[in-house]
Every structure is written in C-alpha cells, then in structure tokens.
LUMLOLUM-367973 format. One record per residue (C-alpha): residue number from 1; residue in three letters; x, y negated, z. Coordinates in pm, 1 decimal, always signed. Layout:
<drenkols>
<drenkol num="NUM" residuo="Ala" u="X" v="Y" w="Z"/>
...
</drenkols>
This chain:
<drenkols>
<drenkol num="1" residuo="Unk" u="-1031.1" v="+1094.6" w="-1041.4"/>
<drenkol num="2" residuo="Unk" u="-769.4" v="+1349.1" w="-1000.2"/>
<drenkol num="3" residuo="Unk" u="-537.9" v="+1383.1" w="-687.8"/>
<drenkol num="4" residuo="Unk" u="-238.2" v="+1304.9" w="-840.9"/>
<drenkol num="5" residuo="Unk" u="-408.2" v="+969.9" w="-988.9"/>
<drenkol num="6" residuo="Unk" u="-501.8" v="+822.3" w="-636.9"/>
<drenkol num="7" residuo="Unk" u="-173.6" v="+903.3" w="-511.9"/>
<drenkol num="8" residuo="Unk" u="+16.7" v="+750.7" w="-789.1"/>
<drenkol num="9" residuo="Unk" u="-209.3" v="+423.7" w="-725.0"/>
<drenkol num="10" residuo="Unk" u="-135.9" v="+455.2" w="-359.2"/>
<drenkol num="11" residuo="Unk" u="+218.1" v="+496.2" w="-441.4"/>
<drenkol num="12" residuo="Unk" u="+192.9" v="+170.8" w="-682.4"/>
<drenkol num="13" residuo="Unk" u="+20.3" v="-101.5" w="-404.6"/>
<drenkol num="14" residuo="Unk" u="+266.3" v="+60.9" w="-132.0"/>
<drenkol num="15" residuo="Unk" u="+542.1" v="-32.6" w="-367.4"/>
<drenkol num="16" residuo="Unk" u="+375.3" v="-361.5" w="-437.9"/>
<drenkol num="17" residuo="Unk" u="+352.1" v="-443.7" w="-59.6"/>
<drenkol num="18" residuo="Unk" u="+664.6" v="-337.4" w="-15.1"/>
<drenkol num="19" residuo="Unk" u="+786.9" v="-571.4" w="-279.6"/>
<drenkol num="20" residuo="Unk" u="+563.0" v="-863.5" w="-120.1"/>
<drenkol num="21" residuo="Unk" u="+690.0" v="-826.7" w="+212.6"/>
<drenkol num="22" residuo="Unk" u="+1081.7" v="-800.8" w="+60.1"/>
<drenkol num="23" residuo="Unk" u="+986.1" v="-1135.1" w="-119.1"/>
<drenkol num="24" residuo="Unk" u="+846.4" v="-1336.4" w="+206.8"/>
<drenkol num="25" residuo="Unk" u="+1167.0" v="-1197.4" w="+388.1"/>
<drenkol num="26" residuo="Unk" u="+1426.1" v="-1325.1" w="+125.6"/>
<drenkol num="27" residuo="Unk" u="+1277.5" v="-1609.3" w="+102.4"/>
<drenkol num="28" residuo="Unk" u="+1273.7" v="-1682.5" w="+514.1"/>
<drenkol num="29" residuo="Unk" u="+1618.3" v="-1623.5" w="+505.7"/>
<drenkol num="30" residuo="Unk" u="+1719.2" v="-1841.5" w="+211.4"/>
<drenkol num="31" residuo="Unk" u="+1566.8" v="-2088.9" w="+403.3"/>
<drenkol num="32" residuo="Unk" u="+1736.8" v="-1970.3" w="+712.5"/>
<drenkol num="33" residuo="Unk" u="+2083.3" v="-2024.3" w="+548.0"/>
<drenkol num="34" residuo="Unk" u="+1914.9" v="-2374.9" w="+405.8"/>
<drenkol num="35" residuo="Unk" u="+1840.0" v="-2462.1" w="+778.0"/>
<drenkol num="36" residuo="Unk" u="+2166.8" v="-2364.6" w="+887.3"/>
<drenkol num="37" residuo="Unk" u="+2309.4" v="-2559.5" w="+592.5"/>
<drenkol num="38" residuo="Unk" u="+2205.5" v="-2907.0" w="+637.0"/>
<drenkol num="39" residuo="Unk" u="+2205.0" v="-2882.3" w="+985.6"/>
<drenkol num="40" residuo="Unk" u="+2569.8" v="-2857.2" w="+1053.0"/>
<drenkol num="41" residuo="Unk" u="+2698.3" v="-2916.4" w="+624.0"/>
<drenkol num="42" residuo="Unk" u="+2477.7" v="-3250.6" w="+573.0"/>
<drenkol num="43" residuo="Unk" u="+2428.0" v="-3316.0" w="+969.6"/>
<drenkol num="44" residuo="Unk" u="+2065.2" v="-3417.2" w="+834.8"/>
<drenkol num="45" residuo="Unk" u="+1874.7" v="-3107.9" w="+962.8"/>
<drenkol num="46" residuo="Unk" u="+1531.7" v="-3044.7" w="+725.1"/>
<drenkol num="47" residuo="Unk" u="+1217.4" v="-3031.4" w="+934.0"/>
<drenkol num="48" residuo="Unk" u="+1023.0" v="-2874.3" w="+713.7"/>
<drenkol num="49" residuo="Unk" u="+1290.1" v="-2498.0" w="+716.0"/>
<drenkol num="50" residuo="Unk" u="+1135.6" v="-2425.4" w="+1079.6"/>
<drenkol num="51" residuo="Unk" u="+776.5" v="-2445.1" w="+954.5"/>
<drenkol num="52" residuo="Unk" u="+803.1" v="-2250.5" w="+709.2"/>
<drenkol num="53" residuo="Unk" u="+1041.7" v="-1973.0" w="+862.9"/>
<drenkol num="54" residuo="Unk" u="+785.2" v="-1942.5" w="+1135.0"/>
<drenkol num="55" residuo="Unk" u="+485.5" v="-1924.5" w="+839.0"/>
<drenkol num="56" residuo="Unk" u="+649.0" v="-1655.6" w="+683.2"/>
<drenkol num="57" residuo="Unk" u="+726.2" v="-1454.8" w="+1021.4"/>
<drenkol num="58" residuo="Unk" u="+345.6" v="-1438.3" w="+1071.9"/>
<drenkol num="59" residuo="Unk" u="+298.3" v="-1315.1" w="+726.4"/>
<drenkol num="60" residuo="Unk" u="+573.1" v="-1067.2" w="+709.3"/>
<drenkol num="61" residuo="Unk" u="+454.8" v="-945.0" w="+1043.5"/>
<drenkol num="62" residuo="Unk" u="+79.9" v="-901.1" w="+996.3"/>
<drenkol num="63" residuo="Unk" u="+130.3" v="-792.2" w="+602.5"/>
<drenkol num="64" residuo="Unk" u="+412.9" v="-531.5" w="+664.8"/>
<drenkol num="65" residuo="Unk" u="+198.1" v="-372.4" w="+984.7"/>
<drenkol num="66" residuo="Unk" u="-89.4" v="-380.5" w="+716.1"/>
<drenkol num="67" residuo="Unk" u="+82.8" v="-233.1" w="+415.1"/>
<drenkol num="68" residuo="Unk" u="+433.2" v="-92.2" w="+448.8"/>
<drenkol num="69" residuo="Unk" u="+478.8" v="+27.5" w="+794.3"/>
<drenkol num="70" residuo="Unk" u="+383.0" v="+396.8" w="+821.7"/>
<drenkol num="71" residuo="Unk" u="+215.6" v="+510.9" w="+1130.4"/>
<drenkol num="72" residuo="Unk" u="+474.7" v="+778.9" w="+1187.2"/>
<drenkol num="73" residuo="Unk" u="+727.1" v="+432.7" w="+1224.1"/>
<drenkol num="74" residuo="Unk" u="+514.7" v="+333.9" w="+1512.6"/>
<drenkol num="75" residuo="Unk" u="+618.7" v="+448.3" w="+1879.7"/>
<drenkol num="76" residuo="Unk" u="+321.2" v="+687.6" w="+2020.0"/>
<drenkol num="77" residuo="Unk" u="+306.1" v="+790.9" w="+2373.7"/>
<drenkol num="78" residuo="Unk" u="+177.5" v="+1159.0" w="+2267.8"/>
<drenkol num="79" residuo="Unk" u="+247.7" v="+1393.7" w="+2533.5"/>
<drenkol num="80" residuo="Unk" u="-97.6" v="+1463.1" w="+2644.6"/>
<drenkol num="81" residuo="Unk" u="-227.0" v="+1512.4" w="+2287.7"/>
<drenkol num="82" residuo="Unk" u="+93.5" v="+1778.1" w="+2215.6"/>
<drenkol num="83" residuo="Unk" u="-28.7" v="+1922.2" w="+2524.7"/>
<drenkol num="84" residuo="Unk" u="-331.9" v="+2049.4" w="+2437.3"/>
<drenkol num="85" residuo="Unk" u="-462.8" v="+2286.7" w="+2134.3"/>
<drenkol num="86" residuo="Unk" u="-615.3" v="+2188.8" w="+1837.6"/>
<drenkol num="87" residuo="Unk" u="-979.1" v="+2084.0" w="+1914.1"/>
<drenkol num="88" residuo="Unk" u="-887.3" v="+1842.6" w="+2138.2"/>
<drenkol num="89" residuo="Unk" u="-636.2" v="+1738.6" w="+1918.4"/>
<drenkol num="90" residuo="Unk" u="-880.5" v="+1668.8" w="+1686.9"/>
<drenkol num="91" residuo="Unk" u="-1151.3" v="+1546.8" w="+1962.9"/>
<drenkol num="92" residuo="Unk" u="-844.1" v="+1267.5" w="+1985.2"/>
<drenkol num="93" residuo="Unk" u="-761.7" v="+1175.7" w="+1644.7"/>
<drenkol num="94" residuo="Unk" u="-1125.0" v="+1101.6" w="+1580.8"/>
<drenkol num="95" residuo="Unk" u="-1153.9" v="+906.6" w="+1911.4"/>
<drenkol num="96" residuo="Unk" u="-847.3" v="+722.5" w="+1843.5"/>
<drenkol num="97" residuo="Unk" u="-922.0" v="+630.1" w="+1460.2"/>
<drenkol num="98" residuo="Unk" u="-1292.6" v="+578.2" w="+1526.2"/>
<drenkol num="99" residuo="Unk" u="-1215.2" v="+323.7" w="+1815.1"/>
<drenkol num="100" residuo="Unk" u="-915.8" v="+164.9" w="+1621.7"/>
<drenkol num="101" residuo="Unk" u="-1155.0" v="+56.1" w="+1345.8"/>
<drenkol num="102" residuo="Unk" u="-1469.0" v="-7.7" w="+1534.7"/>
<drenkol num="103" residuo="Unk" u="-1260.0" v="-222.4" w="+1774.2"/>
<drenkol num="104" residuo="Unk" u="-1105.5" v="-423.9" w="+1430.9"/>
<drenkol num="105" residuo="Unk" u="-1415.6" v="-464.6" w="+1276.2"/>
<drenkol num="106" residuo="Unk" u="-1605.3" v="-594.4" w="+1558.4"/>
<drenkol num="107" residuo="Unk" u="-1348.9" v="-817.6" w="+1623.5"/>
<drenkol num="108" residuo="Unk" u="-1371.1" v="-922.0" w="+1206.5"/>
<drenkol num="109" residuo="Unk" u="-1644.4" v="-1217.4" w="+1211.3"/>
<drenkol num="110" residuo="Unk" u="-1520.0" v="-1406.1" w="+1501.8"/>
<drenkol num="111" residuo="Unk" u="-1186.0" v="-1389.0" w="+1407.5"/>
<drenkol num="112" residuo="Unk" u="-1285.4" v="-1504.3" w="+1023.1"/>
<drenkol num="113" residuo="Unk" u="-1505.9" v="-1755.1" w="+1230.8"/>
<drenkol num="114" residuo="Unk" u="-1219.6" v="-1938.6" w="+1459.9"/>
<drenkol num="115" residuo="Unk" u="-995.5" v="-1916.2" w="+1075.1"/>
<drenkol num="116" residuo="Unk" u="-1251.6" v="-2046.3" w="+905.8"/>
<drenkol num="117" residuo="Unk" u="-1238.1" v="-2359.3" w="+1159.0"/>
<drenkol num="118" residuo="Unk" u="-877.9" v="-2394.7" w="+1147.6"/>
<drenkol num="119" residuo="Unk" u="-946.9" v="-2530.0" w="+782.1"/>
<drenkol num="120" residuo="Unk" u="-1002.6" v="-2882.1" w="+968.3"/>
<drenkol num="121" residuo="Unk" u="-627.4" v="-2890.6" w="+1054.7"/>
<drenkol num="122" residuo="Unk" u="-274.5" v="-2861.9" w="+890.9"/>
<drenkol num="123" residuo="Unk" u="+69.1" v="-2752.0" w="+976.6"/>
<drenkol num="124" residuo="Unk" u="+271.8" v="-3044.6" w="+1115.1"/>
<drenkol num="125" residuo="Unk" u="+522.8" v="-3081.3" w="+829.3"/>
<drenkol num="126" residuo="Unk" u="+450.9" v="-2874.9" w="+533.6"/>
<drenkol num="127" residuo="Unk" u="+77.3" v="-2996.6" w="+549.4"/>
<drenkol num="128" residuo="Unk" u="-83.9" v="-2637.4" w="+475.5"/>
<drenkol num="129" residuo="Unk" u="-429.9" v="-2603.5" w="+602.3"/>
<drenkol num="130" residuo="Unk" u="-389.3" v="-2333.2" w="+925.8"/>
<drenkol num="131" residuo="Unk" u="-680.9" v="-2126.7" w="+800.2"/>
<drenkol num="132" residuo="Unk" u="-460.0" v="-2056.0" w="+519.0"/>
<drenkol num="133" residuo="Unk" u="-154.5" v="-1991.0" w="+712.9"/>
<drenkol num="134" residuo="Unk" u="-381.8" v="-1751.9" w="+956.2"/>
<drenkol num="135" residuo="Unk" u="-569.2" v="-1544.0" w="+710.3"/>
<drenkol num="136" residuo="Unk" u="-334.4" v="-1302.0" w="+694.9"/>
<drenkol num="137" residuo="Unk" u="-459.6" v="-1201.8" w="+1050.7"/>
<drenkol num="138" residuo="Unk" u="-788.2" v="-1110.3" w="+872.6"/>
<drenkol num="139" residuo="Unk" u="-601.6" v="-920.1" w="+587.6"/>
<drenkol num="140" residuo="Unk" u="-432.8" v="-752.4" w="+868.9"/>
<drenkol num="141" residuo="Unk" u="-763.7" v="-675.0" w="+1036.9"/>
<drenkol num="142" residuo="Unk" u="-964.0" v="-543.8" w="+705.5"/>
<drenkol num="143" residuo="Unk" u="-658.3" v="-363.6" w="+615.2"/>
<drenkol num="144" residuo="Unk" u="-577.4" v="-111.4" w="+949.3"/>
<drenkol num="145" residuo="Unk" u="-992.6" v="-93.5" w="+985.6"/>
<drenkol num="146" residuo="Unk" u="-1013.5" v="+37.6" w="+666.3"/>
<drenkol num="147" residuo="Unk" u="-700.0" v="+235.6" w="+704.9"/>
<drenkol num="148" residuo="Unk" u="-837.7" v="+431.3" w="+1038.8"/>
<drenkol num="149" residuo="Unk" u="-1221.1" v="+483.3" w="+934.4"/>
<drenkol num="150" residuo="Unk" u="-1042.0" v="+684.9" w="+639.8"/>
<drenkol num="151" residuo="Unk" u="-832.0" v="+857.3" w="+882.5"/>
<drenkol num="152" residuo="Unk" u="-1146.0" v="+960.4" w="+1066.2"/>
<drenkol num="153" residuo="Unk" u="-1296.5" v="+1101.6" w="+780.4"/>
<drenkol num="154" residuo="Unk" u="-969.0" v="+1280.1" w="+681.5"/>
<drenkol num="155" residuo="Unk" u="-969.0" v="+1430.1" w="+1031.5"/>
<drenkol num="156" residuo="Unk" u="-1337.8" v="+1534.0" w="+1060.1"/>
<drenkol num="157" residuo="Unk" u="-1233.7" v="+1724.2" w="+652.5"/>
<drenkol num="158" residuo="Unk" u="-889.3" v="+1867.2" w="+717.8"/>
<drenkol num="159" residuo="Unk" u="-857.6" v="+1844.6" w="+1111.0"/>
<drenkol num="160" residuo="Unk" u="-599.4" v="+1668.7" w="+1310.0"/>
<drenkol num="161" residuo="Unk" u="-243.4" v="+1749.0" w="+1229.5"/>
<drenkol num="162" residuo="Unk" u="+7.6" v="+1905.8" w="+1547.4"/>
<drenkol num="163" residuo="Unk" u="+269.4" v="+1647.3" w="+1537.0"/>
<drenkol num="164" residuo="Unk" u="+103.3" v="+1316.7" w="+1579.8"/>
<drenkol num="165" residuo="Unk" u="-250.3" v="+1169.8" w="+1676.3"/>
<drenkol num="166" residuo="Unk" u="-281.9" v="+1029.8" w="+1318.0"/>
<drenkol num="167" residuo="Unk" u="-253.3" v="+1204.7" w="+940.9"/>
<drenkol num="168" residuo="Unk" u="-82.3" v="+971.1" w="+708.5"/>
<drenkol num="169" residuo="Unk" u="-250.6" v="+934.3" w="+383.3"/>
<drenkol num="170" residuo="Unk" u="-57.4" v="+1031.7" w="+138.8"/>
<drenkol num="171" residuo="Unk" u="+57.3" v="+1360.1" w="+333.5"/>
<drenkol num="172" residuo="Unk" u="-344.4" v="+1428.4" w="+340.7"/>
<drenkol num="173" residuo="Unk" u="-370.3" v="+1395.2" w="-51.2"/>
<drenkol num="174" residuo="Unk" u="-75.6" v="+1578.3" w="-103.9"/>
<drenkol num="175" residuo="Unk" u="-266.6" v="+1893.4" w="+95.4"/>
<drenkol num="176" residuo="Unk" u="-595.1" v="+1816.0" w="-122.6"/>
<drenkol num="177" residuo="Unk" u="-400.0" v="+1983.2" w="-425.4"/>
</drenkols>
C-alpha cells in the first residue's frame, strides 16, 4: 500500500465521521426546534425530544472526540515538554501515548462488562436498551487506544515533533513520502 493510498482512506473515514457527527447534530437540533415547538406552539410539550437530545449529546460527544476532533484542537498544558530538548521530548510523547492507551485498554473489559449489563434496562421514553445508547463509550475507548498505541509507534520511528506532545497522523504520513 502506497502512502498516498492510506492517507486518502484516512482522509475518506475522517470525512465520513465528520459527516456522522454533522448528521447526529442536525438531527438534535431539529428536534430541539421540535421541543421548542410543541412546547410553547401546541402547549403539549413531547417527552420523548429530551431523551433523545440527551442520546445524541452522548454520541456526538464520545464519536466526535473519537473521530473528528484533532489532537492539536485539544488544550495541552505543554510548557515543561517545550522546555526541554528533544529526547525528553520524545521520552514524553512515548510516556504520554503509551499510558493513554494502556490506561483505555485496561479500562476496555469492564467498561464493555457494566454495558453489556445495561442491556437489562431501557431509556424511560424512547424504550432503547442503555447498552445500546452507551456503546459509544466503548467505540470511544477502542478508538483513542488505538489512536495513541499508533502514535507511540510513530514516535519511537520518526521521533516526537517540537510543537506538541503528540504527532497527528496524517502530518506523520505526509513526512513518510
């Protein structure tokens, strides 16, 4: 596989998340408006709006931090790690990923354990099952482990970069050329 092919299919499921997260936001705030709408328009308020706005804010949240937002988005407290030269720099990107995704996938099976027993219940007025409505914490977790142990790896190849703690991916394929 060439270079440019992995970063056009990185390119691709970014867009895709990016589309998927769009999508769960339009449609919390069509049913927003609905909310709004028959609250004060029909004076018959819907219960079911505030269910699933709150649904969807737990799966924008956990899928966007997953998929779309870029660690250079995220605030970083950096000032010892622009302190110091490069192979401590790189002593703390590989701490940093390494304890990132070890942390995450420890924390995998008991998380997938407590969703998998959530299957037993259901949201108050839609009636989804919660394990369904959680999962997306697991997604999240698989996701950002998977995300840092390839960090580490890019690190321990191409060594930590000077302006942040973490190499994004795409930036590190683009340098592979």
């Amino acid at each position: 596989m060439g270079v440019t092919f992995v970063k056009s299919i990185i390119g691709w499921l970014h867009k895709g998340a990016e589309g998927v997260a769009a999508a769960m936001l339009a449609a919390m705030f069509l049913t927003f408006v609905l909310q709004i709408f028959s609250r004060y328009v029909l004076v018959s308020p819907f219960g079911w709006t505030l269910e699933l706005c709150l649904t969807l804010w737990i799966w924008i949240i956990f899928w966007g931090n997953a998929f779309v937002v870029r660690d250079a988005d995220h605030v970083t407290f950096d000032l010892i790690y622009l302190s110091v030269g490069p192979g401590m720099r790189r002593i703390f990107a590989l701490v940093i990923s390494a304890s990132i995704a070890i942390g995450l996938a420890l924390s995998l099976y008991p998380t997938w354990d407590y969703i998998d027993f959530l299957k037993i219940k259901k949201s108050a007025t839609l009636g989804i099952r919660l394990n369904l409505i959680f999962s997306v914490y697991a997604i999240f977790i698989v996701a950002v482990a998977a995300a840092h142990f390839i960090k580490f790896f890019q690190v321990l190849r191409h060594g930590a970069p000077e302006d942040r703690h973490l190499p994004e991916l795409a930036q590190t394929v683009e340098s592979s050329e």
